[in-house]
C-alpha positions as CSV (number, residue, x, y, z in Angstrom):
1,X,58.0,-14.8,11.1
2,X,59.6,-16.1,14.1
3,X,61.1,-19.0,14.6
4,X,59.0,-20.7,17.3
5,X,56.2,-20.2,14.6
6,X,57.6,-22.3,11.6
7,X,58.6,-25.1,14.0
8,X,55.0,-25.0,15.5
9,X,53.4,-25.0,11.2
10,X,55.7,-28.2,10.8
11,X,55.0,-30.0,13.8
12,X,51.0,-28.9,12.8
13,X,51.5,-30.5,9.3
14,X,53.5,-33.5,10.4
15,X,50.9,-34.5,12.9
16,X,47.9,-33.7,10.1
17,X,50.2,-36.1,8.0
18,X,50.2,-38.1,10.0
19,X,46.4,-38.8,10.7
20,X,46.2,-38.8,7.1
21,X,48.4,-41.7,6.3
22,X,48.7,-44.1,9.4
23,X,47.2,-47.4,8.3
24,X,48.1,-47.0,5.2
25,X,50.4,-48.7,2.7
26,X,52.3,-46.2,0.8
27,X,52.9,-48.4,-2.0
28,X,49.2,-49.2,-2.8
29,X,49.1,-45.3,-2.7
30,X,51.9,-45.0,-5.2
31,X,50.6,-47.8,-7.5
32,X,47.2,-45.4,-7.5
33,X,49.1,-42.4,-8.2
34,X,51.1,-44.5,-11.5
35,X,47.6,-45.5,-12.7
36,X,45.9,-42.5,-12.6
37,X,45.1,-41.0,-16.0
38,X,47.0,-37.7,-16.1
39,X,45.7,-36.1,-19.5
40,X,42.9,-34.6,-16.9
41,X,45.3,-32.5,-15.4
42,X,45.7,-30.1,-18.5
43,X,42.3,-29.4,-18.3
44,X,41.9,-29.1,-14.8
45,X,45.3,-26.5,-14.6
46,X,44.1,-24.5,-17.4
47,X,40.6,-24.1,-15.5
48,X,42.3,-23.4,-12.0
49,X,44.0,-20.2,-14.0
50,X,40.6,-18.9,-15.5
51,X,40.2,-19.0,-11.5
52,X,43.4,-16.9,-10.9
53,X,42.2,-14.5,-13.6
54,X,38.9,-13.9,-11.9
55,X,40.8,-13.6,-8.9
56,X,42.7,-10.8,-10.9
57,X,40.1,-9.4,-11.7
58,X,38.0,-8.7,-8.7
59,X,41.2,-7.4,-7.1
60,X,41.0,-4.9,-9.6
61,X,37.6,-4.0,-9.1
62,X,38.4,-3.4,-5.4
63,X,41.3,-1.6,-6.0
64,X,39.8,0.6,-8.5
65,X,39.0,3.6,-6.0
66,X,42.8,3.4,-5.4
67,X,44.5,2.9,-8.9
68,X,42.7,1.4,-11.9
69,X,45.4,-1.7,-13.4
70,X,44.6,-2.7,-16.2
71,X,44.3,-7.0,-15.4
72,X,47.0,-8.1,-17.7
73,X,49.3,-6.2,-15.4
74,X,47.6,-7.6,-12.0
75,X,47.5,-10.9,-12.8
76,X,51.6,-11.3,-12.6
77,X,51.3,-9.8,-9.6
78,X,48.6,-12.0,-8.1
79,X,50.6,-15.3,-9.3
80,X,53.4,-14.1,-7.1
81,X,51.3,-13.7,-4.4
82,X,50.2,-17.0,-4.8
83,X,53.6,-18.9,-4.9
84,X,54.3,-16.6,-1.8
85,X,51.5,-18.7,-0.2
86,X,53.2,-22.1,-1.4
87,X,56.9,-21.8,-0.3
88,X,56.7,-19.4,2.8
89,X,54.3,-20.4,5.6
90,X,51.3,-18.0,7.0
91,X,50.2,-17.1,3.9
92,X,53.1,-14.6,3.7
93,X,52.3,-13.8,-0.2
94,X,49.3,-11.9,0.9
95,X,51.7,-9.4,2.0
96,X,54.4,-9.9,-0.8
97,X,52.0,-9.4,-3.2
98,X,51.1,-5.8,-2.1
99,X,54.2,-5.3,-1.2
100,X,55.3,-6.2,-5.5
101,X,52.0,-3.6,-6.3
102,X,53.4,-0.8,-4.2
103,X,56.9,-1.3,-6.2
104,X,55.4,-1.3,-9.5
105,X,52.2,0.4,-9.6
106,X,52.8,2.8,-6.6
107,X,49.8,1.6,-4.4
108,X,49.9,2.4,-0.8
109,X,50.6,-1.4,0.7
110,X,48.4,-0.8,3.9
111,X,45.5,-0.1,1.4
112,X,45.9,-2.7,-0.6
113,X,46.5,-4.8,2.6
114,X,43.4,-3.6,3.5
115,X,41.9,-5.1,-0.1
116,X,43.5,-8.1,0.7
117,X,42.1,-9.2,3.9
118,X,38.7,-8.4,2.8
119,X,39.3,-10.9,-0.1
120,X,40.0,-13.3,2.5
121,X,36.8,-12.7,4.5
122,X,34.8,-13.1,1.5
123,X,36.8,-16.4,0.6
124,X,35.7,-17.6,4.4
125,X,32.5,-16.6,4.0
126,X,32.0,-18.6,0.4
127,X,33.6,-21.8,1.7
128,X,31.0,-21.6,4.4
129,X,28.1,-21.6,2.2
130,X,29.8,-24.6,0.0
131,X,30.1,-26.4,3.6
132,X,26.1,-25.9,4.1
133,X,25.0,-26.3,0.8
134,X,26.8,-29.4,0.3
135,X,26.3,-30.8,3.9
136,X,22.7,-32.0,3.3
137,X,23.8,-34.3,-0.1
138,X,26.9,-35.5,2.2
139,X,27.5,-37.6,5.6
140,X,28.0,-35.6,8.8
141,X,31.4,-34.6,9.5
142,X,33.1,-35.2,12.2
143,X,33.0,-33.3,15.7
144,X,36.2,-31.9,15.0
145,X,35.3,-30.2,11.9
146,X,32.1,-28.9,12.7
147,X,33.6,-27.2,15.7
148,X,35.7,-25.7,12.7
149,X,33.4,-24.7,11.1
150,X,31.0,-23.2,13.5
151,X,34.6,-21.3,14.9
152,X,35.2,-20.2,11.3
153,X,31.4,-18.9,11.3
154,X,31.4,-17.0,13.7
155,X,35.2,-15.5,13.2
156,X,33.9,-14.3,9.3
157,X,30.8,-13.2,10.2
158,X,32.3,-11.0,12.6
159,X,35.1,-10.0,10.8
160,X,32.5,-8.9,8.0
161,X,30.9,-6.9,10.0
162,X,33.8,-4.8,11.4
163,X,34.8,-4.1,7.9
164,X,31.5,-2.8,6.8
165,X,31.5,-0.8,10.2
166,X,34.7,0.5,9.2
167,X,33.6,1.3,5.3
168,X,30.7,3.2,6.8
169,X,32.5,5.3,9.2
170,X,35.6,6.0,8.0
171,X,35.8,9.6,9.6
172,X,35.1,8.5,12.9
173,X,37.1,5.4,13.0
174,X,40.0,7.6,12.2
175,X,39.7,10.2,14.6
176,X,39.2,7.0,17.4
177,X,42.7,5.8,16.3
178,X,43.9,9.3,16.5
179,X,42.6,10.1,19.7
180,X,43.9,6.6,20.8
181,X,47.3,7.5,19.9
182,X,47.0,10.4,22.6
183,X,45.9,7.9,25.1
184,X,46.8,7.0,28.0
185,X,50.3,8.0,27.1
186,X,50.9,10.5,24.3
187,X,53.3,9.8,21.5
188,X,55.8,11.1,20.1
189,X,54.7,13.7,17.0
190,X,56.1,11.6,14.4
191,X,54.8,7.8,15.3
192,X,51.4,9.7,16.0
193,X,51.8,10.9,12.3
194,X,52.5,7.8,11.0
195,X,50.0,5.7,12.9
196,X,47.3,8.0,11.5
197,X,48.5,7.8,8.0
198,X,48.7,3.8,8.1
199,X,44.9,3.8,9.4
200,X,43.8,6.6,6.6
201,X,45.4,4.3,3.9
202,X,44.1,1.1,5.2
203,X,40.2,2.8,5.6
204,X,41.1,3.8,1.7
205,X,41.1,0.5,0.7
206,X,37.9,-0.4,2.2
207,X,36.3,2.1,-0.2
208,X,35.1,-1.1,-2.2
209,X,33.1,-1.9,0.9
210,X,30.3,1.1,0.6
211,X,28.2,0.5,-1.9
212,X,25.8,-2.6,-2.0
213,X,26.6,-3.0,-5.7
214,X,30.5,-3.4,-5.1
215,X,29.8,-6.1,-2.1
216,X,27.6,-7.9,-4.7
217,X,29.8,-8.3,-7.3
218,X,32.9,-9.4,-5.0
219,X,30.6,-12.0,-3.4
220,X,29.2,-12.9,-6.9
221,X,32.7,-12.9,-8.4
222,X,34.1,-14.9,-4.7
223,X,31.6,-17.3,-5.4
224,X,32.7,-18.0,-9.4
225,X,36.2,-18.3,-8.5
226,X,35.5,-21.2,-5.8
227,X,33.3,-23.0,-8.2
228,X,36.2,-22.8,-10.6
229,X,38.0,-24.5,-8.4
230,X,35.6,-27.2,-7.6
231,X,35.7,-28.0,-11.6
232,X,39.3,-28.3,-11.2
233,X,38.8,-31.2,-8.6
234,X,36.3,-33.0,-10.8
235,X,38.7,-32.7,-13.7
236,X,41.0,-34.7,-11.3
237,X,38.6,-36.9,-10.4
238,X,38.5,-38.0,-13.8
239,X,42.0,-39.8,-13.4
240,X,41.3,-41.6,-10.7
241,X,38.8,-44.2,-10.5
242,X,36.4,-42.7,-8.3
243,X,33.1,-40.6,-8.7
244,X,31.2,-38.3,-6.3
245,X,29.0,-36.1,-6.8
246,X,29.8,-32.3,-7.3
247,X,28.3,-31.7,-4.2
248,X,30.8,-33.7,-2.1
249,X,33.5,-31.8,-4.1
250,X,32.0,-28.6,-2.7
251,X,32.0,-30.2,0.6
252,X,35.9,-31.2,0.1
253,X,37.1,-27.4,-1.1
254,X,34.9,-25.7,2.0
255,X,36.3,-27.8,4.3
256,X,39.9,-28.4,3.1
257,X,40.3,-24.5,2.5
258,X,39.1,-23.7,6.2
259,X,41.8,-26.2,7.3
260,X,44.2,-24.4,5.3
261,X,43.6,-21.1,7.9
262,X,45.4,-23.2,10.2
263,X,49.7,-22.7,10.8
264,X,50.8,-25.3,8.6
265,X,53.9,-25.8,6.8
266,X,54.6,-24.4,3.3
267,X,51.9,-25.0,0.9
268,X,49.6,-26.2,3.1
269,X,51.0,-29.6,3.8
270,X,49.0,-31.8,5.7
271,X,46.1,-29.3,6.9
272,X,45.0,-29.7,2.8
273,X,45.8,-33.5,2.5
274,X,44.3,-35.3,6.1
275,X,40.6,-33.1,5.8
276,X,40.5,-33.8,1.7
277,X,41.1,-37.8,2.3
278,X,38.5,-37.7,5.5
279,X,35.9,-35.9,3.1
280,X,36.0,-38.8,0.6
281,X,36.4,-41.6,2.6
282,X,33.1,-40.4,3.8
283,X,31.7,-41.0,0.9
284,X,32.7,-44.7,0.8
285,X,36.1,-44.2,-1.8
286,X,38.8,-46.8,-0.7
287,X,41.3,-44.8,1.5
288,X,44.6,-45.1,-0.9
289,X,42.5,-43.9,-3.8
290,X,41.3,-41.1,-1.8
291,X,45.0,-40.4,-0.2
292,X,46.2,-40.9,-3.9
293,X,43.8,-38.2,-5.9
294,X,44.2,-35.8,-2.6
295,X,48.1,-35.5,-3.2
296,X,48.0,-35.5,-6.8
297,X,45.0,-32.3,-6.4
298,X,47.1,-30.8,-4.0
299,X,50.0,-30.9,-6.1
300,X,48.4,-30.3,-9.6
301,X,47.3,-26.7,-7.1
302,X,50.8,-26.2,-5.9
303,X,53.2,-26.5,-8.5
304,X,52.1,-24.7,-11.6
305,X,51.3,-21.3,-10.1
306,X,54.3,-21.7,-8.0
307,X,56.5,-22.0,-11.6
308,X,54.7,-19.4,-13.2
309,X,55.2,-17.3,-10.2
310,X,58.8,-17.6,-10.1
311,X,59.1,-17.3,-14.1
312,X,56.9,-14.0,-13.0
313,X,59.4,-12.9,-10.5
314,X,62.6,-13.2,-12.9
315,X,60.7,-11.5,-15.4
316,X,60.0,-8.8,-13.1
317,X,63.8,-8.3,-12.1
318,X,62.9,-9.2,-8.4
319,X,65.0,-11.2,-6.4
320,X,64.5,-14.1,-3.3
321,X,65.0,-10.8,-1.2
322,X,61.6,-9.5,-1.9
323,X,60.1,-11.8,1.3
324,X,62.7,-9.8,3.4
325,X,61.6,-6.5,2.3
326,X,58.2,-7.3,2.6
327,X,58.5,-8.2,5.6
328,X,60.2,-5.4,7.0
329,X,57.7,-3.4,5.4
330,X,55.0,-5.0,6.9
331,X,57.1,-5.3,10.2
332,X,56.9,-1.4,10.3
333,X,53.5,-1.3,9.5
334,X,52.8,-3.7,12.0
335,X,55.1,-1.9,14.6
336,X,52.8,1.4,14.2
């Protein structure tokens, strides 16, 4: 990433962090956090990796018309996609972790790229529909998020949509990219080549994408992982001395994830916190508990896949120089 981007994802997260604690006493926050009950957290971790595993899984399932790996060996990979995510801004282990499948399993990376992004669609789409089923149990948000989340809408809807179009018609979307590489200026042989090899591998990986049955279960299996995740946060709402209901737990995980699209700092900092602590003082919970039980979430979802990640990695022989190779991988890619 450049640098003008990471300076523009901290000054995004410091201003989020901002909104999210001005007025506040940091103390009373702390003296929330000491209180809190933390035995919940062991449930609530060991529930938010029966998410990762299902994550695991329908990766598989989507990758199966490339290579069929077996989950056990996925999973490792998935977690070090995931830390990716936590200490490198722009969700740069999306790209690391196909970048650790090509090296170990031999799968092209611009087709499992090409799994990726559709898992992130599907993600989108399933926050959505926790944002609208909850909405009618839970106060009206604010103008500012639901211009977010008509934006987000729209963006996933159409972004659905040109990845079906380009499931259907594979054939004809690659002879458009190969004529395009002819026009207005011909290439040179070998980038033409290489251009149209990137695009066949990437319309590979949408092979998941053709049949009804396959969309079904990703969206079945997209929405079982996110309600996973909601069960986390009402494990660690058990700590705290709060209750909502689950539907305003819903309402928190839509809306904090869509935030999370935005150029933040690592780890989401800020663009997780400021929306979670809006969400609840909403629903009438005194601002430092809600501030309080927002970091402690946040941090009970950063920290242990980030460990187990990096215990992955060592395991696994690779080095920190894996993001650079990635990235000059996906640089080249991206250059084509």
């Amino acid at each position: 990433m450049k640098r003008w981007q990471l300076w523009v994802g901290l000054l995004i997260s410091a201003v989020f962090l901002w909104s999210a604690l001005r007025g506040l006493r940091l103390r009373d926050v702390w003296q929330e956090m000491i209180a809190a009950d933390y035995i919940w957290l062991v449930p609530s971790v060991a529930t938010y990796f029966v998410a990762v595993w299902a994550r695991t899984w329908r990766w598989d399932y989507m990758l199966r018309p490339l290579k069929h790996i077996p989950v056990r060996r996925l999973f490792p990979v998935v977690v070090i996609g995931y830390m990716g995510n936590n200490v490198y801004p722009l969700r740069a282990g999306e790209v690391l972790r196909s970048y650790v499948l090509q090296r170990q399993e031999e799968v092209p990376m611009s087709a499992s790229l090409a799994t990726v992004i559709v898992e992130r669609v599907f993600d989108g789409l399933v926050m959505l529909l926790f944002v609208f089923v909850a909405l009618p149990f839970a106060p009206a948000p604010g103008d500012g998020t639901r211009a977010l989340v008509t934006i987000a809408s729209v963006a996933f809807f159409i972004a659905l949509l040109f990845f079906f179009a380009l499931a259907a018609m594979p054939q004809q979307a690659l002879r458009l990219v190969t004529r395009l590489t002819t026009w207005p200026v011909a290439l040179p042989e070998r980038y033409r080549q290489r251009i149209v090899d990137i695009a066949g591998r990437f319309l590979f990986g949408l092979e998941s994408l053709r049949h009804f049955r396959n969309v079904l279960m990703i969206f079945v299996t997209s929405v079982v992982i996110w309600l996973l995740e909601t069960v986390k946060y009402w494990f660690v709402m058990q700590a705290f001395p709060f209750e909502v209901s689950f539907f305003a737990l819903m309402l928190m995980n839509g809306i904090v994830n869509l935030f999370t699209t935005l150029p933040s700092a690592p780890g989401y900092v800020g663009t997780f916190d400021t929306p979670g602590i809006a969400v609840l003082v909403g629903y009438g919970v005194v601002p430092r508990v809600a501030t309080a039980y927002t970091l402690v979430l946040h941090a009970a979802l950063w920290l242990p896949v980030t460990l187990l990640g990096a215990f992955y990695m060592v395991r696994a022989g690779l080095g920190w120089s894996v993001f650079s190779q990635a990235r000059r991988v996906a640089e080249r890619n991206a250059a084509a």
